[in-house]
C-alpha positions as CSV (number, residue, x, y, z in Angstrom):
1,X,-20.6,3.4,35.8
2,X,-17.6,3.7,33.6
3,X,-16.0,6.8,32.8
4,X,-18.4,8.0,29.7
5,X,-17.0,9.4,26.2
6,X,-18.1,12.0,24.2
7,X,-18.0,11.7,20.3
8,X,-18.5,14.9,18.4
9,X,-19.9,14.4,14.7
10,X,-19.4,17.3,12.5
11,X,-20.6,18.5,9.1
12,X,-19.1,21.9,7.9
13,X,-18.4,23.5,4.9
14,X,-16.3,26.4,5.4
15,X,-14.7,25.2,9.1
16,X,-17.3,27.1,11.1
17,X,-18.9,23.8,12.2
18,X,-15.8,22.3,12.4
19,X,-14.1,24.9,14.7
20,X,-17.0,25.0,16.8
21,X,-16.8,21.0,17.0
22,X,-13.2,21.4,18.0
23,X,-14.3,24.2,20.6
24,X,-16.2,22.0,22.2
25,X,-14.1,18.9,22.1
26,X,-11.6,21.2,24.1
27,X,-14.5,22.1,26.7
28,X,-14.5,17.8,27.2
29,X,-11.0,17.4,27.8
30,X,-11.4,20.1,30.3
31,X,-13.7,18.0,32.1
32,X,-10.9,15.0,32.1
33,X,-13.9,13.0,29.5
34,X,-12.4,11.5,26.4
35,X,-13.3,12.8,23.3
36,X,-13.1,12.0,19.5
37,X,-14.1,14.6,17.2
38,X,-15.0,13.4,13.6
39,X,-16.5,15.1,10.2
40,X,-19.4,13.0,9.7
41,X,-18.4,11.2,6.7
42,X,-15.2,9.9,8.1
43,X,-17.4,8.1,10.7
44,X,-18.2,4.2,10.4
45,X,-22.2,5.1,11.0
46,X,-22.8,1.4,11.6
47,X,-21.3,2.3,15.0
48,X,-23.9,4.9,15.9
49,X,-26.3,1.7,17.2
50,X,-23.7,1.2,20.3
51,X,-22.3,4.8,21.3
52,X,-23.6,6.5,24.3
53,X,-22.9,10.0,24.0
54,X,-23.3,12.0,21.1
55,X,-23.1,15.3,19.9
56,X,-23.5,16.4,15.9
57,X,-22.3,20.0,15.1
58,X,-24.1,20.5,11.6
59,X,-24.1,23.7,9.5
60,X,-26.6,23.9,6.5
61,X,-25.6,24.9,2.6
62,X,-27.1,26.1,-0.9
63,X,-30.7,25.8,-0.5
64,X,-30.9,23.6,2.5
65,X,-28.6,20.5,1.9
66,X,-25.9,19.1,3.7
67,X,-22.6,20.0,4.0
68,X,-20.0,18.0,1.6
69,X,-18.5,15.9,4.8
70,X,-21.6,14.7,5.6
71,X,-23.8,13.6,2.3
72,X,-23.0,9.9,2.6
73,X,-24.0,10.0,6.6
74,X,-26.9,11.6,5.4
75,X,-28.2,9.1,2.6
76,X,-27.4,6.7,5.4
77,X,-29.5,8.2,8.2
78,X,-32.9,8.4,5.7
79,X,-32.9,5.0,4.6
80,X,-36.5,3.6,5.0
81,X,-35.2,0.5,5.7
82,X,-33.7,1.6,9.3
83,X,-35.1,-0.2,12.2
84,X,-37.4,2.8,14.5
85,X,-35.6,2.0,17.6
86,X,-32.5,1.3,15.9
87,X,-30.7,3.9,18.5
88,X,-32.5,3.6,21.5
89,X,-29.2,3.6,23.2
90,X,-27.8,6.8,21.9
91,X,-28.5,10.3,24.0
92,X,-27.3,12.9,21.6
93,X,-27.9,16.3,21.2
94,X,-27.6,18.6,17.6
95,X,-26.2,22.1,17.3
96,X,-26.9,23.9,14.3
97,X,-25.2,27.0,12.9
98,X,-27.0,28.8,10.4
99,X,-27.7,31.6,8.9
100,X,-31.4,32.9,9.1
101,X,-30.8,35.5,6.5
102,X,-31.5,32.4,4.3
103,X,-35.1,30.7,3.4
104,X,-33.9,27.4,4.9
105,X,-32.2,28.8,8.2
106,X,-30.4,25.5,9.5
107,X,-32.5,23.4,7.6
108,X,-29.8,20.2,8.2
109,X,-29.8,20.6,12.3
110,X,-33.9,20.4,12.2
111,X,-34.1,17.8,10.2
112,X,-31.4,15.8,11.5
113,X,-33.0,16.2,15.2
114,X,-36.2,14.9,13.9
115,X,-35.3,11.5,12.1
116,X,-33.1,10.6,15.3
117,X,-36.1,11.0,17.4
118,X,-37.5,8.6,14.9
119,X,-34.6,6.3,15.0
120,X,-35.2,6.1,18.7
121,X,-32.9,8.3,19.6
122,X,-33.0,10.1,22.9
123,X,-32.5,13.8,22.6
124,X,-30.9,15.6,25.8
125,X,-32.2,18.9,24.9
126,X,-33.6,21.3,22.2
127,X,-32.1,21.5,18.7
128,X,-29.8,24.4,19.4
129,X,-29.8,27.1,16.7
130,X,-27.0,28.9,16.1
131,X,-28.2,32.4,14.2
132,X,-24.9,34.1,12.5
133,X,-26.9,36.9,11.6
134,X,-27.5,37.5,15.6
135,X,-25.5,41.0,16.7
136,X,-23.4,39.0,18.8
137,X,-23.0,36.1,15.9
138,X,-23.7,32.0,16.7
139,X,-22.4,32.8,20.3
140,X,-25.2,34.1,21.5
141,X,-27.1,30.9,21.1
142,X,-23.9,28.3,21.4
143,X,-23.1,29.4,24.9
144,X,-26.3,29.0,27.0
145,X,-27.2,25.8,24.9
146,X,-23.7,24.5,26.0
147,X,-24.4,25.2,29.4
148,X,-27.7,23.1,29.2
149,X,-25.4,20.5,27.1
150,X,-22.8,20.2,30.3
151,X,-25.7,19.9,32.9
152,X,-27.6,17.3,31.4
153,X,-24.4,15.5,30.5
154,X,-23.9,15.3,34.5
155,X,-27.3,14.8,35.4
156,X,-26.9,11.8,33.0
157,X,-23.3,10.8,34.5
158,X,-23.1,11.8,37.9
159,X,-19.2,10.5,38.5
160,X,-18.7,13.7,36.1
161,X,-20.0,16.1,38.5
162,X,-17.6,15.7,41.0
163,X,-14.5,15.8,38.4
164,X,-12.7,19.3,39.1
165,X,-11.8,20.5,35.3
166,X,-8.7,21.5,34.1
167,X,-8.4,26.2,34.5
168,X,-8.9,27.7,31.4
169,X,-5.4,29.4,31.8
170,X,-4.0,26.0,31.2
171,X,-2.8,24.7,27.8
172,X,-4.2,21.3,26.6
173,X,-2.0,19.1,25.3
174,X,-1.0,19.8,21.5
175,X,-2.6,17.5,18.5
176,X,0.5,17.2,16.7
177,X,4.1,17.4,17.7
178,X,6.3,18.5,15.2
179,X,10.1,16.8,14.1
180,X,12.5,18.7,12.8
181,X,14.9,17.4,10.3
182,X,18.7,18.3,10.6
183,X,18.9,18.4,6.7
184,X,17.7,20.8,5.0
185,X,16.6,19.9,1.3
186,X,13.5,21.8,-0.5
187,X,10.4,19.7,-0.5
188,X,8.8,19.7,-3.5
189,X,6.1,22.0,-5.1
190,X,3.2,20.2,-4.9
191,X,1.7,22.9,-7.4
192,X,3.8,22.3,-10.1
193,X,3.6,18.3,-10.2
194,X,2.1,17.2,-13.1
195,X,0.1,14.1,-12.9
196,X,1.7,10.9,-13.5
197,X,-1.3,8.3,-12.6
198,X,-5.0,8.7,-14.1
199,X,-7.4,9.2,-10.8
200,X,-10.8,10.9,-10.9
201,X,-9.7,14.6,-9.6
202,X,-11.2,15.1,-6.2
203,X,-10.3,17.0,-2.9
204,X,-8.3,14.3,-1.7
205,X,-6.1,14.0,-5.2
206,X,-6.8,17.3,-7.2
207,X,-5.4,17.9,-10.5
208,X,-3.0,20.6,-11.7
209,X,-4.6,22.2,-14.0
210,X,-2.3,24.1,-16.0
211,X,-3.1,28.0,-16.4
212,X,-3.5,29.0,-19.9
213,X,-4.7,32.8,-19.3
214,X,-6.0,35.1,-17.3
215,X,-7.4,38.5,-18.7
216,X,-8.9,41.2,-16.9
217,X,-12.5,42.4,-18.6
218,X,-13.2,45.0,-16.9
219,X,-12.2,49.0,-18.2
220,X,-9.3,49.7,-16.9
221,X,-11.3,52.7,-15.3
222,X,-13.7,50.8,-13.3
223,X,-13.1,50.3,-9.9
224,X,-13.5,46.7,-10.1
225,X,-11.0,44.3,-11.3
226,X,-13.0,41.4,-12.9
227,X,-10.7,38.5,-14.6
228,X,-11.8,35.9,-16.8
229,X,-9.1,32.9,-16.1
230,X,-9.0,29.8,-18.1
231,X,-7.7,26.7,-17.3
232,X,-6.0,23.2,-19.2
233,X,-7.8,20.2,-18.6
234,X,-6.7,17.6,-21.0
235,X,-5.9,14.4,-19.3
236,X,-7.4,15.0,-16.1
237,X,-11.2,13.1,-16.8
238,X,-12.9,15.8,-15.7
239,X,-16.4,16.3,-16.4
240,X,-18.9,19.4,-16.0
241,X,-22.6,20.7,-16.8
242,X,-23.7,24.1,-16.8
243,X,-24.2,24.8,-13.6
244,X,-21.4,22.9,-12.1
245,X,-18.6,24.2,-9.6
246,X,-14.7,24.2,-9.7
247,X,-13.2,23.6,-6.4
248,X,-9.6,24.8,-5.2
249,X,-7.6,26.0,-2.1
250,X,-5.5,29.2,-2.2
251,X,-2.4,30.4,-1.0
252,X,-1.0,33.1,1.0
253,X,1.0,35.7,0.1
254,X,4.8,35.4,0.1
255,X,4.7,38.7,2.2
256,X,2.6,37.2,5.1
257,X,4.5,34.1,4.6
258,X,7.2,36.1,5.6
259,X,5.7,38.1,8.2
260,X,4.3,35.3,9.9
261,X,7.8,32.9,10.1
262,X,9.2,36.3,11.5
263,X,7.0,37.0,14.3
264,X,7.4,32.8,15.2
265,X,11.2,32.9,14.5
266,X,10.8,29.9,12.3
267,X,12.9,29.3,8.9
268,X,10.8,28.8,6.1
269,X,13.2,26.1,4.9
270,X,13.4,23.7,7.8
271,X,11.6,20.6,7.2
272,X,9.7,18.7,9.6
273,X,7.7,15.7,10.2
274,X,4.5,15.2,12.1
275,X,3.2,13.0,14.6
276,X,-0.4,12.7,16.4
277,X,-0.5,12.9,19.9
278,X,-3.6,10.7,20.2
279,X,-5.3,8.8,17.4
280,X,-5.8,11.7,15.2
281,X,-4.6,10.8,11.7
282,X,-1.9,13.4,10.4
283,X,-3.3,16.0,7.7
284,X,-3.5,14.3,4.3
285,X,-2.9,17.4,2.2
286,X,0.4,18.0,4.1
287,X,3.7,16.0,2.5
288,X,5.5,14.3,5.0
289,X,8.4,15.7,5.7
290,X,7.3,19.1,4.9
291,X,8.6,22.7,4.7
292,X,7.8,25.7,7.1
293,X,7.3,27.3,3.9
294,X,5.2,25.3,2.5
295,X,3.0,24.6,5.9
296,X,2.5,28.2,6.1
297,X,1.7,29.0,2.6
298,X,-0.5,26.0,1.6
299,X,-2.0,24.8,4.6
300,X,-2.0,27.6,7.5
301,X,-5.5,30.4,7.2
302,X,-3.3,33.2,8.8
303,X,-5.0,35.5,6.4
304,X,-8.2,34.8,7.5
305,X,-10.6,36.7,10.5
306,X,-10.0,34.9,13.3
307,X,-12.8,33.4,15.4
308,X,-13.0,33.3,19.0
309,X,-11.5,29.9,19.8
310,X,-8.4,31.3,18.3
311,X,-8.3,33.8,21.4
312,X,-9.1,31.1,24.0
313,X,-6.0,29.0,23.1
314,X,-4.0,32.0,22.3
315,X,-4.8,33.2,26.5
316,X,-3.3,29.9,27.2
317,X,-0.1,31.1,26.2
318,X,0.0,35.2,27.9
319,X,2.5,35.6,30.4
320,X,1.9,39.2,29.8
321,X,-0.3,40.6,32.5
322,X,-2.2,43.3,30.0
323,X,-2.3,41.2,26.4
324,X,-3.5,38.2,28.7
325,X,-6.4,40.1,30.4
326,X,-7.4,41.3,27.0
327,X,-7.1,37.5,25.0
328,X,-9.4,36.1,27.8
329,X,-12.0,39.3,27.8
330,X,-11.9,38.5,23.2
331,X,-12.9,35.0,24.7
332,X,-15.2,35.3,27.3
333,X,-19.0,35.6,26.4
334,X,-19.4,39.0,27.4
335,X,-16.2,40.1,25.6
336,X,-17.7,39.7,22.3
337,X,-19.3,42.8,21.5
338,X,-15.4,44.2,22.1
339,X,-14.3,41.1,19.8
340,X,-16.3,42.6,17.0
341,X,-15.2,45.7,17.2
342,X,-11.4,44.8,17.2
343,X,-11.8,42.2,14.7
344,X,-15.1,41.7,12.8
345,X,-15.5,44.5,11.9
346,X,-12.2,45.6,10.4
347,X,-11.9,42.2,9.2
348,X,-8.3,42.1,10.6
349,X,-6.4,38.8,10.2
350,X,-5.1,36.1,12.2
351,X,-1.7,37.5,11.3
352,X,-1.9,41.2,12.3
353,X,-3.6,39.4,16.1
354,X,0.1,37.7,16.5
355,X,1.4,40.9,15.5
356,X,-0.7,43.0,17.9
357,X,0.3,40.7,20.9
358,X,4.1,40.2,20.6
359,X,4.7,38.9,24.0
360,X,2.1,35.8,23.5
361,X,3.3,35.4,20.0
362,X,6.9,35.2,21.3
363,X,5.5,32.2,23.9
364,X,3.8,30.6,21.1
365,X,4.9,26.9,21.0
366,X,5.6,25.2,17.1
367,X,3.3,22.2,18.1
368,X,0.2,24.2,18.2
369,X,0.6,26.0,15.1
370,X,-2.6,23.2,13.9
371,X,-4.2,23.7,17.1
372,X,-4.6,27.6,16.8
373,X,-4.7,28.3,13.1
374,X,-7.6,26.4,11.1
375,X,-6.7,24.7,8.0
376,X,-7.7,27.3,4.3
377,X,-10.8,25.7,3.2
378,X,-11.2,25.3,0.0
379,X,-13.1,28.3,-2.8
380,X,-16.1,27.2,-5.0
381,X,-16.4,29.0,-8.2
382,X,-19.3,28.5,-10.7
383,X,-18.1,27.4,-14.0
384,X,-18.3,29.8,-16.6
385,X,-17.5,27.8,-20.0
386,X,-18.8,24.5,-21.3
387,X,-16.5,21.8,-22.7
388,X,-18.9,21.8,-25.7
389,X,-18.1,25.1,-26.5
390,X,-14.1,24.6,-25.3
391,X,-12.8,21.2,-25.2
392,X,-10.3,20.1,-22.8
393,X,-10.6,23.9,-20.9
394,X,-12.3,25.0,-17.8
395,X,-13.1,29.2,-17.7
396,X,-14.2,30.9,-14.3
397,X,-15.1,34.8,-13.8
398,X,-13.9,36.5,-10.7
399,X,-14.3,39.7,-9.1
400,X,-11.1,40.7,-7.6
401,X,-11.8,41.1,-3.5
402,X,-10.4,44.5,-2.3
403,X,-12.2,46.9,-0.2
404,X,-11.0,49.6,2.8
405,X,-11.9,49.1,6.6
406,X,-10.2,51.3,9.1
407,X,-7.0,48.5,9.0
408,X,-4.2,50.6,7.2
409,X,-3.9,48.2,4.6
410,X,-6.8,47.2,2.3
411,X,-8.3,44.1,2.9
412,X,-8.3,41.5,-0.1
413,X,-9.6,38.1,-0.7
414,X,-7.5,35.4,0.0
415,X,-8.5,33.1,-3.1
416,X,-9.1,35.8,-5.8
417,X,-5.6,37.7,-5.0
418,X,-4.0,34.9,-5.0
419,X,-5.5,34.3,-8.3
420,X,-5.3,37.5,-10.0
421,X,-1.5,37.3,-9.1
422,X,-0.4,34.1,-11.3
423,X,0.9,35.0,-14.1
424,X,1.2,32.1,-17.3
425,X,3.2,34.7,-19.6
426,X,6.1,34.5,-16.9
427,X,5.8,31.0,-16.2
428,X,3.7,28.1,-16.1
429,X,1.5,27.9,-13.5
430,X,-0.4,24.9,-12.6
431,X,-3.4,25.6,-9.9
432,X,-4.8,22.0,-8.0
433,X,-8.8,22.2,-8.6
434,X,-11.5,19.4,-8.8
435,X,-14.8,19.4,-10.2
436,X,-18.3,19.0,-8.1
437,X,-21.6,19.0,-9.1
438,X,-23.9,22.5,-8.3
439,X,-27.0,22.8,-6.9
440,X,-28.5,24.3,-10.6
441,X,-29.2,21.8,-13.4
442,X,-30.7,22.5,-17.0
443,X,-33.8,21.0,-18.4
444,X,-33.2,17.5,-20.7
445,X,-36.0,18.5,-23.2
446,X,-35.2,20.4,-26.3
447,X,-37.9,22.0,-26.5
448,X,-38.3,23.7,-22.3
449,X,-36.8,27.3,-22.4
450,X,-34.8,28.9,-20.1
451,X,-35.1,32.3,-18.4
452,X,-32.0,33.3,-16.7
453,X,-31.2,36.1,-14.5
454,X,-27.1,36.5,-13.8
455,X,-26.0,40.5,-13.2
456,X,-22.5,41.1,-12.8
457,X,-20.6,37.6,-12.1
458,X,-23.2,36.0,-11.3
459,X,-24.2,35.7,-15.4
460,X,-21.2,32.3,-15.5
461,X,-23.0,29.6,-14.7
462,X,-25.8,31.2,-17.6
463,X,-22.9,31.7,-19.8
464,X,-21.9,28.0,-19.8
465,X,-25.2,27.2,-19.8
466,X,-26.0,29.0,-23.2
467,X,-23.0,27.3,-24.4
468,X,-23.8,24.1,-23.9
469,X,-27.6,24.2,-24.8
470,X,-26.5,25.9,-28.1
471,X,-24.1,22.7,-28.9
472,X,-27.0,20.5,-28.2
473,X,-29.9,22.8,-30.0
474,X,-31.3,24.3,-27.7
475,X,-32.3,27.6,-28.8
476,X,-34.8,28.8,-26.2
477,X,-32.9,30.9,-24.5
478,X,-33.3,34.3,-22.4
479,X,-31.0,35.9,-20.5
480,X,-31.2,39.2,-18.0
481,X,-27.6,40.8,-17.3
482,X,-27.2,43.5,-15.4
483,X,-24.0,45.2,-14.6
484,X,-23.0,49.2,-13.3
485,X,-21.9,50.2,-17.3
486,X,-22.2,48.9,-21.1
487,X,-18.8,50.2,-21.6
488,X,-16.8,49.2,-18.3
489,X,-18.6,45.8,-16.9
490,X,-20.3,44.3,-19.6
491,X,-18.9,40.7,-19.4
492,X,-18.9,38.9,-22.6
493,X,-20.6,41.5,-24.9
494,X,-19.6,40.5,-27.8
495,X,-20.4,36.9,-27.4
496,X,-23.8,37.9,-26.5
497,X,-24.6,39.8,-29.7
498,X,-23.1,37.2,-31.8
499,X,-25.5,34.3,-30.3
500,X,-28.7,37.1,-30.7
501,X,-27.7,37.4,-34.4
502,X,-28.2,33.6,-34.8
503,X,-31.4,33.3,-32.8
504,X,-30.4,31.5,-30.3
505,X,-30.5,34.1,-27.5
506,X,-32.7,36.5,-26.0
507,X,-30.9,39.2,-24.0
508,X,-32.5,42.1,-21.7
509,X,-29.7,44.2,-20.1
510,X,-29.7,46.8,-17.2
511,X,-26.6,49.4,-16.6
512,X,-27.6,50.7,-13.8
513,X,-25.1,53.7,-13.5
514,X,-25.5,54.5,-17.6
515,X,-28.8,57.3,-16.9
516,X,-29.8,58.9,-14.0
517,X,-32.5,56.6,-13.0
518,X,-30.7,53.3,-11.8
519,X,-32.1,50.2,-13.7
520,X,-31.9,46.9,-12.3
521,X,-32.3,42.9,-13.8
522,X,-35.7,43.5,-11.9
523,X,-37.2,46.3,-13.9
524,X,-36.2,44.2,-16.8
525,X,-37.9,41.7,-15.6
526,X,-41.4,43.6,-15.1
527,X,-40.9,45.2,-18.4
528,X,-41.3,41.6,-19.8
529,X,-44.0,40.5,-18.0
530,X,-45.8,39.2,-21.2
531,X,-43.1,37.2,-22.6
532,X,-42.2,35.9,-19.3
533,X,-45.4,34.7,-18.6
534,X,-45.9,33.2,-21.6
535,X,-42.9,31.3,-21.5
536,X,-43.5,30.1,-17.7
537,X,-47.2,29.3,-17.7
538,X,-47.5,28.0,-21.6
539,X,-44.3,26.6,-22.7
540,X,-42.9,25.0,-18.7
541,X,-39.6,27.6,-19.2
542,X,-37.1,27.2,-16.3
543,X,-36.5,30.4,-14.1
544,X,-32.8,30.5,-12.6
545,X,-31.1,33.5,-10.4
546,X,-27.6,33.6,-9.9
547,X,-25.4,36.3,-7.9
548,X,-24.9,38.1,-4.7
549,X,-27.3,37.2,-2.0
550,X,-27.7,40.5,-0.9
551,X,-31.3,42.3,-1.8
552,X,-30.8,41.2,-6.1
553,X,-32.6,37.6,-5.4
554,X,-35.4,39.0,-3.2
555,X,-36.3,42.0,-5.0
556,X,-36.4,39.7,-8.7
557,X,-38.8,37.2,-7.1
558,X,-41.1,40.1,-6.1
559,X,-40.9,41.1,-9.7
560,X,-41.6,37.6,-10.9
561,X,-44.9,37.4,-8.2
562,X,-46.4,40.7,-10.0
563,X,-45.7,39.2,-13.2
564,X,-47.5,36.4,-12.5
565,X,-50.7,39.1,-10.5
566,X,-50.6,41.3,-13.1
567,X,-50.7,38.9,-16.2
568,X,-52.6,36.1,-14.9
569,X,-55.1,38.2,-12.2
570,X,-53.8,36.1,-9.7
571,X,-53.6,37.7,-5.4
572,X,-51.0,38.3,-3.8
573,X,-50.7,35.0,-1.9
574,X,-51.7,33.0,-5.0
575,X,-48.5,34.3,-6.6
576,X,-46.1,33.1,-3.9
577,X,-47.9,29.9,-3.9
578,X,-47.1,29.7,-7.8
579,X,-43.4,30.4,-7.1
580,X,-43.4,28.1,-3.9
581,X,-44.7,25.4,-6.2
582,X,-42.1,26.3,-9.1
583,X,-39.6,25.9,-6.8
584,X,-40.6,22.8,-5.3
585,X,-41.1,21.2,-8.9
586,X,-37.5,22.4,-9.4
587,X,-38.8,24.7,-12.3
588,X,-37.3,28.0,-10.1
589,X,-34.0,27.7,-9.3
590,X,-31.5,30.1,-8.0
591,X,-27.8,30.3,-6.4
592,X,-26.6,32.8,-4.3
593,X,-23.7,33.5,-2.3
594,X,-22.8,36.2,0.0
């Protein structure tokens, strides 16, 4: 039998899946098999009917859907019209990371496993599912499946068996090599380019949005900094609906920039090219020939918590006796309760690791630099204006990301720091974003009213939503905000009261920290159990939730559920089968994010 491949299918939003995909794909070449490793969508599916060996590395989003890399394998894979035994060649196997904090815990890997048993397929082993809320993270599962992963591969390939892999002290080859250019000219900004050609903004060509303001609206006295930024638009063709997201990717500081070509003695001006060392295609997002500089501030997540794959190739690299023995303990399965002590925990970065192991760092070869650090994914933010209401402009509200571990230094979000710190009044700034639809959509019919609960800044997709049904008259409108303080966090007060004065809005608030008793957006909801009901069970109103997934969601549905006992003398299970139902009917509908 010939010497078998192994093609690794991915679908990840944030680069968990995709790191773990890579992971993996490193575990292969180990064991001298060749490997590809491919986000879904970037796969020619019609091929799937002739591979042999298969593994898909699928995480799960919103309320159970698929990953953006994936969606068109996905409307692929459920077409009636597939043969059953299309792929009765294929032996696969599906790893799923997930989240079961969330209704639909890895929703995508379950379903996925079942319609390629229908296809024909012929599954090596059980789904695995990958639990990030286990104490010892998706590890804990991910490690024994992969075990039962390598020994059915051999069973199924014997001439593998007898292969001795590569040690795990020794460096795979690099992806990418890097080419240094004698001269040294800057490349240019790819944030300040202003469009030339008319394409639809997307990830692959977004548009540079020019920055028209950015305001803080929270009391200078509260602890948090909220801003309200808004953005130019004209000329780009984008579109948006209440409830729709604006994509972008971040940069890092100039300070870590700094930090970071220090520790690797590199010169933020030189200018290379890149090459692939197999028949990996070179990152789109990175001009050819490009700046350290720019590599490192665009492209690199040095900011980010590093995951354990990150200390597996970094071992490669020890000839220090000590840091060595402590990179392969971070990387070995029982090291990771001391992994998340040293990093998880404190949320320390990527950068302070290189910093904390200067004899590695000092080893560290340029050619890696894609290898070891993943690429900054890019931010979602829920659109907070409607172009109804503001023509040619996008708005977004953020809260500011800063908080205290035991690091000396604060830790801050990489996205909303960067934001925060452009300025328009000293310059013009223009920030790449494109547009995607959200997981939230608005009733057609004039007359169906909404009931939307949004506390803190989780009220922007409402706010654009109140816009835009207002511009197309619809007045049935009622909104729960909720926020710490009517005078330090009240987002868009004014606005509010001028909408109530015309009718067209119906607003409960709860300031939690303004009395003794704390009030939340779920006593609200209780208090209004009559006019909720009403609204729900009479006139078909819409029920939307948007904010932090934390308890906010859970404890306003068990409101709702005695809203609907208590007014309509319903049990307890009755209730949850009304709220199932509304949800299924698309009638609830809620976005969270952690």
């Amino acid at each position: 039998m010939s010497k078998p491949s192994l093609l690794i299918l991915y679908g990840s939003q944030t680069g968990t899946a995709q790191d773990t995909a890579q992971r993996i794909a490193r575990q292969a070449q180990r064991r001298h098999l060749q490997v590809q490793v491919l986000p879904l969508d970037n796969y020619n599916v019609a091929n799937l009917i002739s591979e042999s060996l298969v593994m898909f590395v699928c995480s799960t989003t919103g309320q159970g859907d698929p990953p953006d890399n994936m969606t068109n394998f996905w409307r692929f894979v459920f077409r009636k019209s597939l043969p059953a035994g299309s792929l009765s060649r294929l032996d696969c196997a599906i790893l799923g990371l997930g989240d079961s904090s969330y209704p639909k815990f890895n929703f995508v890997a379950k379903k996925l496993h079942k319609r390629l048993q229908q296809l024909g397929a012929s599954v090596l082993l059980p789904v695995g599912l990958a639990d990030d809320q286990h104490d010892l993270g998706s590890d804990a599962v991910i490690d024994p499946w992969l075990t039962s992963f390598w020994e059915k591969a051999f069973a199924l390939y014997p001439s593998l068996a007898n292969v001795v892999p590569l040690r795990e002290d020794e460096p795979l080859p690099p992806t990418y090599t890097f080419h240094f250019l004698d001269d040294v000219k800057e490349t240019t900004d790819d944030r300040r380019r202003i469009p030339t050609e008319q394409t639809v903004a997307s990830q692959s060509h977004p548009f540079p949005a020019k920055l028209v303001s950015n305001s803080r609206v929270t009391d200078m006295s509260h602890f948090q900094d909220v801003r309200l930024i808004e953005f130019d638009i004209t000329g780009s063709n984008i579109e948006f609906a209440a409830g729709d997201v604006v994509m972008m990717h971040p940069c890092n500081t100039s300070e870590d920039v700094e930090e970071f070509c220090e520790l690797l003695r590199l010169d933020p001006e030189a200018r290379f090219t890149l090459s692939a060392t197999d028949n990996t295609a070179v990152p789109a997002r990175l001009p050819q020939p490009c700046t350290v500089r720019h590599l490192v501030e665009s492209y690199l997540d040095i900011a980010a918590v590093p995951r354990r794959s990150y200390f597996e190739l970094l071992s490669t690299f020890a000839t220090n006796e000590n840091e060595q023995e402590k990179l392969v303990e971070f990387s070995s399965a029982a090291g990771q309760d001391d992994l998340h002590t040293y990093c998880r925990r404190v949320r320390r970065t990527a950068l302070e690791v290189l910093a904390d192991f200067p004899h590695t760092t000092a080893e560290l070869k340029v050619d890696y630099l894609l290898d070891l650090f993943p690429e900054i994914q890019p931010r979602s933010f829920s659109i907070a204006s409607s172009l109804k209401a503001h023509p040619h402009r996008l708005q977004i509200l953020i809260a500011v990301v800063k908080y205290k571990t035991k690091m000396y230094k604060p830790r801050r979000g990489l996205c909303s720091t960067w934001l925060a710190s452009l300025d328009p009044v000293q310059e013009e700034v223009y920030v790449p974003l494109w547009v995607k639809k959200g997981t939230m959509t608005f009733p057609k019919d004039k007359d169906t009213p909404v009931i939307m609960v949004g506390p803190g800044t989780g009220v922007a997709p409402f706010r654009s939503a109140v816009q835009e049904r207002i511009a197309e008259g619809k007045d049935a409108n009622v909104l729960f905000f909720g926020c710490r303080s009517e005078f330090k966090d009240f987002y868009f007060s004014s606005e509010w009261e001028e909408t109530m004065k015309t009718g067209r809005l119906t607003l409960f608030t709860a300031f939690s920290r303004d009395q003794e008793d704390k009030v939340y957006v779920q006593h609200r909801v209780r208090e209004n159990a009559e006019l909720l009901w009403d609204l729900i069970t009479n006139r078909s109103a819409c029920f939307y939730i948007a904010g932090s997934a934390k308890e906010m969601p859970t404890s306003v549905c068990d409101a709702l559920k005695e809203v609907f006992q208590q007014k309509g003398g319903v049990s307890a299970k009755d209730a949850e089968q009304m709220l199932a139902t509304m949800e299924r009917t698309r009638q609830f509908q809620s976005e969270t994010w952690s």
